[in-house]
C-alpha positions as CSV (number, residue, x, y, z in Angstrom):
1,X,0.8,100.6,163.5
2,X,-2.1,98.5,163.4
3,X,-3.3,96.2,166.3
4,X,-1.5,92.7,165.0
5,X,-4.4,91.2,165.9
6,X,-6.6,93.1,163.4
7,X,-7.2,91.5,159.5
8,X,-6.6,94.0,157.1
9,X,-9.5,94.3,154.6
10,X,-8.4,95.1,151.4
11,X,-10.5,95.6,148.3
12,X,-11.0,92.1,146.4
13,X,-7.7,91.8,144.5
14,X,-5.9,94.6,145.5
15,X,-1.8,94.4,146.1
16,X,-0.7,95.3,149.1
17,X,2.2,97.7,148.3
18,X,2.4,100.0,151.0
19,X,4.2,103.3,151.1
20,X,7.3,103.8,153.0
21,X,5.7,106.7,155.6
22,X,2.3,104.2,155.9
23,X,2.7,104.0,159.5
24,X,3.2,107.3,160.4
25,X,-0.2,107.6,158.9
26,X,-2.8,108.0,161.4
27,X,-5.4,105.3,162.3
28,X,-8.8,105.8,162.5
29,X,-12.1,103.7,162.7
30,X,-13.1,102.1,160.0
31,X,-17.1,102.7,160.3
32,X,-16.3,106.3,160.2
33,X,-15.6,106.1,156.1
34,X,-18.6,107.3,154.6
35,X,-16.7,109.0,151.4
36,X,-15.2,107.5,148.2
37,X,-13.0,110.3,146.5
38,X,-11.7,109.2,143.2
39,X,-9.2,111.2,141.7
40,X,-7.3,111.1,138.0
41,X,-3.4,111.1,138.4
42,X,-1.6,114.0,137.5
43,X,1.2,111.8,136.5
44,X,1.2,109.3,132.7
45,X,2.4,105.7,134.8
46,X,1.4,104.1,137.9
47,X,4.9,104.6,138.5
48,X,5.2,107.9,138.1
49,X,2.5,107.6,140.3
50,X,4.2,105.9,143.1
51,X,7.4,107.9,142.7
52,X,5.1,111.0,143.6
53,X,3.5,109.2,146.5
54,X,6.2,108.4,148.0
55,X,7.9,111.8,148.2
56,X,7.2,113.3,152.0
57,X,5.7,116.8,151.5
58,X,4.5,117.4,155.3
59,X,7.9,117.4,156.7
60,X,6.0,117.6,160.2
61,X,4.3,114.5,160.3
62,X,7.2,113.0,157.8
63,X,3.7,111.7,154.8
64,X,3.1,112.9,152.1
65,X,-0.4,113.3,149.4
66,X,-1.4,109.5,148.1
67,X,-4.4,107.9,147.5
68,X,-5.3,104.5,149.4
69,X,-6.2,102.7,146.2
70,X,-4.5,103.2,142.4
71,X,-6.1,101.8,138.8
72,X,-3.4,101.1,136.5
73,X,-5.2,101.3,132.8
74,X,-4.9,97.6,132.5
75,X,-7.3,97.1,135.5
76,X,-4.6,95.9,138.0
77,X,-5.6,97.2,141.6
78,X,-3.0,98.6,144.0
79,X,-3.2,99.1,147.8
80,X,-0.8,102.0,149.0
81,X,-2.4,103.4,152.2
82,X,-4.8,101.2,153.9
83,X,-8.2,102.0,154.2
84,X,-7.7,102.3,158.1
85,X,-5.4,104.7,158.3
86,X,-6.4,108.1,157.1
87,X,-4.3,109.4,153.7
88,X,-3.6,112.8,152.4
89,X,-5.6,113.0,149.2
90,X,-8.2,115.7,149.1
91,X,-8.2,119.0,151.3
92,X,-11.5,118.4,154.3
93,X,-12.2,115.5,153.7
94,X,-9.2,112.6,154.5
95,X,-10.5,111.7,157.6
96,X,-13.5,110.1,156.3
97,X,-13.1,109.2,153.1
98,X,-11.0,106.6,150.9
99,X,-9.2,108.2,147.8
100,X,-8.9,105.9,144.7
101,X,-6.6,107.3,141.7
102,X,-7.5,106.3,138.5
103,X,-4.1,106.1,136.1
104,X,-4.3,108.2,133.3
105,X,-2.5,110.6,131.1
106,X,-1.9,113.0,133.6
107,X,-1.2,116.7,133.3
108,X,1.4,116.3,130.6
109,X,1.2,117.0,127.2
110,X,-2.4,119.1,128.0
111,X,-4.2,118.8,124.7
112,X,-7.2,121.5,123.3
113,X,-10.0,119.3,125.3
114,X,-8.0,120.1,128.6
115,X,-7.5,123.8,127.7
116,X,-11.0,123.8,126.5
117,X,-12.7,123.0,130.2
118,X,-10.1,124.8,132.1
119,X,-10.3,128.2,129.8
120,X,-12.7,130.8,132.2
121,X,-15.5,130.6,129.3
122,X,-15.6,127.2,128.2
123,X,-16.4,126.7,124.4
124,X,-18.6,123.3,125.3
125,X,-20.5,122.1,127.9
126,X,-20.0,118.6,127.6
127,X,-17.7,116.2,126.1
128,X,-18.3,112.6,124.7
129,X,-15.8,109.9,127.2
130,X,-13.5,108.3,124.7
131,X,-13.9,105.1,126.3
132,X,-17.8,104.9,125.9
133,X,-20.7,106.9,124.6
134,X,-21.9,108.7,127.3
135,X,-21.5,112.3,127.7
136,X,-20.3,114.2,130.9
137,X,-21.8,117.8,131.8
138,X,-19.4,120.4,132.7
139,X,-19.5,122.2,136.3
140,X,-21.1,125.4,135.6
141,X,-18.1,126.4,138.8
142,X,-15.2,125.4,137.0
């Protein structure tokens, strides 16, 4: 649990909707954070989203995989793990870094485009975002 004399930083308009295993979470200094993962959920809803998070997967240390920080697509900012404790998001790397998940369609309904980047010979090496006009390059590794 955190000192009660500490002030939780959160990002600038952030809700503070903390999972149920959050304080079995373990603490850790803030100035050691040098690493922002951001992540796309594999789920359509922030609350599908939330449903996953909560579910305890590491029946050892009774947590399971979440992200500090969640996007929902109309902007709105969600706190789930504080930054000061140290979430299970991304394999090497949880102890200094803060995972933000971005809501979006998730793994359902996989369209062409998906199939498309994830085949072993991709067809295309980049794709135009929806959202804007730039174009991202494909990983020559994936």
């Amino acid at each position: 649990m955190l000192d009660p004399d500490s002030t939780l930083v959160l990002a600038p308009g952030a809700r503070y909707e903390p999972l149920p295993y959050t304080p079995r979470l373990p603490l850790r200094d803030p100035a050691s954070i040098d690493v922002v993962v951001m992540h796309c959920t594999e789920t359509p809803t922030l609350a599908s989203a939330r449903e996953f998070g909560e579910r305890v997967l590491y029946p050892d240390t009774g947590t399971g995989a979440s992200g500090h920080y969640y996007i929902d697509r109309d902007g709105a900012l969600f706190c789930y793990v504080e930054p000061e404790r140290i979430a299970n998001h991304v394999r090497g790397w949880n102890p200094r870094s803060v995972g933000v998940e971005i809501v979006n369609t998730g793994r359902t309904g996989t369209t062409a485009a998906i199939r498309r980047w994830t085949s072993p010979t991709p067809t295309r090496r980049s794709t135009p975002c929806s959202r804007c006009s730039r174009t991202f390059k494909a990983d020559s590794r994936i």
